[in-house]
ZAMARGU-4260 file (C-alpha; in steps of 0.2 Angstrom, whole numbers, plus 5000, padded with zeros to 4 digits):
<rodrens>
0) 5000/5000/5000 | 5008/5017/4995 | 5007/5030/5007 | 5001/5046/4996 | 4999/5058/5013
5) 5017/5054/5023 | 5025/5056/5005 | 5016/5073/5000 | 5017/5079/5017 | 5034/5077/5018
10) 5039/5082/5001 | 5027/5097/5004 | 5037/5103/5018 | 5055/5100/5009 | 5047/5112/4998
15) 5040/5125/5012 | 5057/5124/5019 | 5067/5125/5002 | 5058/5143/4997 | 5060/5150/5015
20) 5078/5146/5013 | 5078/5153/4996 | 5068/5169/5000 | 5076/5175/5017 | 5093/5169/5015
25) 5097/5169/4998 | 5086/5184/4991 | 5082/5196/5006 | 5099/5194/5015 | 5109/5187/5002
30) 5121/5178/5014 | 5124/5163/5001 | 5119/5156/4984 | 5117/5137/4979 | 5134/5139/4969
35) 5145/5151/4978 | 5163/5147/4968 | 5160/5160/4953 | 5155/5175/4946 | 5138/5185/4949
40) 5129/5178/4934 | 5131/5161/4938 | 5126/5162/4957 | 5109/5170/4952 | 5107/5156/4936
45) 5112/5143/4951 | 5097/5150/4965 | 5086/5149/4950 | 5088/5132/4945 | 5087/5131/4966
50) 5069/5139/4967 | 5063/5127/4951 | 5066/5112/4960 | 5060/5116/4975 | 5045/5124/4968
55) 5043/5108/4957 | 5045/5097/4973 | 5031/5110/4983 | 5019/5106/4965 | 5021/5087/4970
60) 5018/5086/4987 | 5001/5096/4985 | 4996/5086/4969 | 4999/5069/4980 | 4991/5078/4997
65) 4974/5083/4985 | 4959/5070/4985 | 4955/5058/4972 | 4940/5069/4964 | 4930/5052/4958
70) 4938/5039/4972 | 4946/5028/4957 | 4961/5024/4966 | 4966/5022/4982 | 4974/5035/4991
75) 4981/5025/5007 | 4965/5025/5014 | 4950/5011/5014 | 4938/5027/5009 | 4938/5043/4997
80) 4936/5058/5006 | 4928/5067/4993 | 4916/5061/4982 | 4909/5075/4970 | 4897/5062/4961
85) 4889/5052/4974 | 4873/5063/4977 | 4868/5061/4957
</rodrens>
């Protein structure tokens, strides 16, 4: 049985702690990039590809966290939550 909400949970929270690192520390305060051995250009292309992945990994941990809308698949639980059809 696949665990759908420890996994998006978790990657949700990698994600939540990925853009607070990115937005105080690496925009606001500018302590450190992701790559900091080069010139200016290249730390600012590195800290972007840094806030891609971690927004991509925030996309999938709210993507596996969401309901099955028709309760086709399980979900790691014995019942859907949310079933949009079932009063028709």
């Amino acid at each position: 049985m696949r665990n759908y909400t420890f996994t998006g949970a978790f990657l949700l929270g990698i994600g939540i702690v990925g853009m607070l690192d990115g937005i105080i520390f690496h925009q606001i305060l500018q302590w450190h990039s992701t790559f900091m051995h080069t010139d200016r250009f290249h730390q600012i292309v590195s800290d972007g590809i840094f806030h891609l992945i971690v927004t991509i990994i925030l996309f999938i941990g709210a993507v596996l966290l969401r309901p099955s809308p028709l309760g086709l698949e399980d979900r790691g639980t014995k019942e859907s939550i949310y079933h949009p059809l079932e009063s028709y």
